[in-house]
C-alpha positions as CSV (number, residue, x, y, z in Angstrom):
1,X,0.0,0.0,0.0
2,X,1.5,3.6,-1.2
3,X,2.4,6.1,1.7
4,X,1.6,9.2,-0.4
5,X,-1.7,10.5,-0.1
6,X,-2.6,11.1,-4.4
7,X,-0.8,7.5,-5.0
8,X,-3.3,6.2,-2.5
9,X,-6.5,7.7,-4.0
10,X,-5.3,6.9,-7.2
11,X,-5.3,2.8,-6.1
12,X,-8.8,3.5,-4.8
13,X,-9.8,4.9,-8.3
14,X,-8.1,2.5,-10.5
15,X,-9.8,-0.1,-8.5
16,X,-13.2,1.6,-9.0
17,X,-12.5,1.9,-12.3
18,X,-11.5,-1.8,-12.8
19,X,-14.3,-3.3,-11.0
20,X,-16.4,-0.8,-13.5
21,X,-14.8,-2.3,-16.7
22,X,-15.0,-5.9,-15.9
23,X,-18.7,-5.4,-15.1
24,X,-19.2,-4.1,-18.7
25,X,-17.1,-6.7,-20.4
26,X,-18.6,-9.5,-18.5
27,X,-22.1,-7.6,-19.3
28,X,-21.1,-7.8,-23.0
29,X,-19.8,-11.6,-23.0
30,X,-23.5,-12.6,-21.5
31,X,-25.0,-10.8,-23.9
32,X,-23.4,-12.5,-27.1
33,X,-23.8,-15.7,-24.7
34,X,-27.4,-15.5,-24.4
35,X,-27.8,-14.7,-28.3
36,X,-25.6,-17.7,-29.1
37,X,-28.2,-20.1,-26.8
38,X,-31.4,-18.6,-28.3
39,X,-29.7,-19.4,-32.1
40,X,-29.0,-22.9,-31.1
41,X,-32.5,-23.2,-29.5
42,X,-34.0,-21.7,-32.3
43,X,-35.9,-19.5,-29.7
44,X,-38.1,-16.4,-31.5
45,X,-36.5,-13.4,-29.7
46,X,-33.2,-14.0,-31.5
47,X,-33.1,-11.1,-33.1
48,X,-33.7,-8.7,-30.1
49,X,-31.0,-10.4,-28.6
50,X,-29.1,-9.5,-31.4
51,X,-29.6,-6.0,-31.0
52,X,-28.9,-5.9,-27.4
53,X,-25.9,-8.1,-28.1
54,X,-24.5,-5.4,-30.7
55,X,-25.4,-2.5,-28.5
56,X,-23.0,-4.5,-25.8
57,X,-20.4,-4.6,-28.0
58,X,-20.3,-0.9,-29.9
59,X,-20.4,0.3,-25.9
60,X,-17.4,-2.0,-24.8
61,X,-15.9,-1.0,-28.0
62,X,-16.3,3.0,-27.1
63,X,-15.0,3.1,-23.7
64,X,-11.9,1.0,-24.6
65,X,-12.7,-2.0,-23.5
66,X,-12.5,-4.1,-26.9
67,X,-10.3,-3.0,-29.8
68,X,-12.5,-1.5,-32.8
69,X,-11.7,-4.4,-34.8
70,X,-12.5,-7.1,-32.4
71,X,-16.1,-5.2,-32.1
72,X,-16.5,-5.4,-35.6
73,X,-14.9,-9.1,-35.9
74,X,-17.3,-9.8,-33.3
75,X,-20.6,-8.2,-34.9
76,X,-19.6,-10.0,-37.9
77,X,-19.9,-13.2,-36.5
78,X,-23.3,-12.7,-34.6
79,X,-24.9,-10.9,-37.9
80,X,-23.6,-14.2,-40.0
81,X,-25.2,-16.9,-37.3
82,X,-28.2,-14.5,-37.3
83,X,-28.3,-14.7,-41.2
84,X,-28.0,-18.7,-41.2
Protein backbone atom coordinates (compact mmCIF):
# COMPACT_ATOMS: atom_id res chain seq x y z
CA UNK A 1 0.00 0.00 0.00
CA UNK A 2 1.47 3.57 -1.18
CA UNK A 3 2.43 6.11 1.71
CA UNK A 4 1.63 9.19 -0.42
CA UNK A 5 -1.69 10.52 -0.06
CA UNK A 6 -2.61 11.07 -4.38
CA UNK A 7 -0.80 7.53 -5.02
CA UNK A 8 -3.32 6.25 -2.48
CA UNK A 9 -6.45 7.66 -4.05
CA UNK A 10 -5.32 6.91 -7.20
CA UNK A 11 -5.30 2.79 -6.07
CA UNK A 12 -8.82 3.47 -4.83
CA UNK A 13 -9.78 4.91 -8.27
CA UNK A 14 -8.14 2.53 -10.45
CA UNK A 15 -9.79 -0.15 -8.47
CA UNK A 16 -13.18 1.59 -8.95
CA UNK A 17 -12.48 1.87 -12.30
CA UNK A 18 -11.46 -1.79 -12.78
CA UNK A 19 -14.27 -3.27 -11.01
CA UNK A 20 -16.41 -0.82 -13.54
CA UNK A 21 -14.82 -2.33 -16.66
CA UNK A 22 -15.02 -5.87 -15.86
CA UNK A 23 -18.71 -5.36 -15.10
CA UNK A 24 -19.19 -4.11 -18.69
CA UNK A 25 -17.12 -6.69 -20.43
CA UNK A 26 -18.60 -9.53 -18.53
CA UNK A 27 -22.14 -7.56 -19.29
CA UNK A 28 -21.08 -7.76 -23.05
CA UNK A 29 -19.83 -11.56 -22.98
CA UNK A 30 -23.49 -12.58 -21.47
CA UNK A 31 -24.98 -10.81 -23.87
CA UNK A 32 -23.35 -12.47 -27.06
CA UNK A 33 -23.80 -15.65 -24.70
CA UNK A 34 -27.40 -15.51 -24.42
CA UNK A 35 -27.78 -14.68 -28.35
CA UNK A 36 -25.65 -17.67 -29.10
CA UNK A 37 -28.23 -20.08 -26.81
CA UNK A 38 -31.43 -18.57 -28.29
CA UNK A 39 -29.73 -19.43 -32.13
CA UNK A 40 -28.99 -22.89 -31.14
CA UNK A 41 -32.52 -23.22 -29.49
CA UNK A 42 -34.04 -21.65 -32.26
CA UNK A 43 -35.87 -19.48 -29.70
CA UNK A 44 -38.05 -16.40 -31.55
CA UNK A 45 -36.47 -13.42 -29.73
CA UNK A 46 -33.16 -14.01 -31.52
CA UNK A 47 -33.08 -11.06 -33.05
CA UNK A 48 -33.66 -8.68 -30.14
CA UNK A 49 -31.00 -10.36 -28.56
CA UNK A 50 -29.08 -9.49 -31.42
CA UNK A 51 -29.57 -6.03 -30.96
CA UNK A 52 -28.85 -5.92 -27.45
CA UNK A 53 -25.88 -8.12 -28.05
CA UNK A 54 -24.51 -5.43 -30.74
CA UNK A 55 -25.41 -2.46 -28.47
CA UNK A 56 -23.00 -4.50 -25.79
CA UNK A 57 -20.44 -4.65 -28.04
CA UNK A 58 -20.30 -0.92 -29.87
CA UNK A 59 -20.43 0.26 -25.85
CA UNK A 60 -17.40 -2.02 -24.82
CA UNK A 61 -15.88 -1.02 -27.96
CA UNK A 62 -16.29 3.00 -27.13
CA UNK A 63 -15.00 3.12 -23.69
CA UNK A 64 -11.87 1.03 -24.64
CA UNK A 65 -12.68 -2.01 -23.52
CA UNK A 66 -12.54 -4.14 -26.93
CA UNK A 67 -10.32 -3.00 -29.75
CA UNK A 68 -12.54 -1.46 -32.78
CA UNK A 69 -11.73 -4.39 -34.81
CA UNK A 70 -12.47 -7.07 -32.40
CA UNK A 71 -16.07 -5.17 -32.12
CA UNK A 72 -16.48 -5.42 -35.56
CA UNK A 73 -14.93 -9.10 -35.89
CA UNK A 74 -17.34 -9.78 -33.30
CA UNK A 75 -20.57 -8.21 -34.89
CA UNK A 76 -19.59 -10.03 -37.94
CA UNK A 77 -19.95 -13.24 -36.55
CA UNK A 78 -23.25 -12.65 -34.63
CA UNK A 79 -24.86 -10.88 -37.95
CA UNK A 80 -23.60 -14.19 -39.96
CA UNK A 81 -25.18 -16.87 -37.33
CA UNK A 82 -28.25 -14.54 -37.29
CA UNK A 83 -28.29 -14.69 -41.21
CA UNK A 84 -28.03 -18.70 -41.15
Amino acid sequence: MPNINSAIKRVKTSEKANSANSAKKSAMRRSIRRFEEAIASGDDNAKELYQVAQKAIDSAASKGLIHSNKAARDKSRLAAKLSK
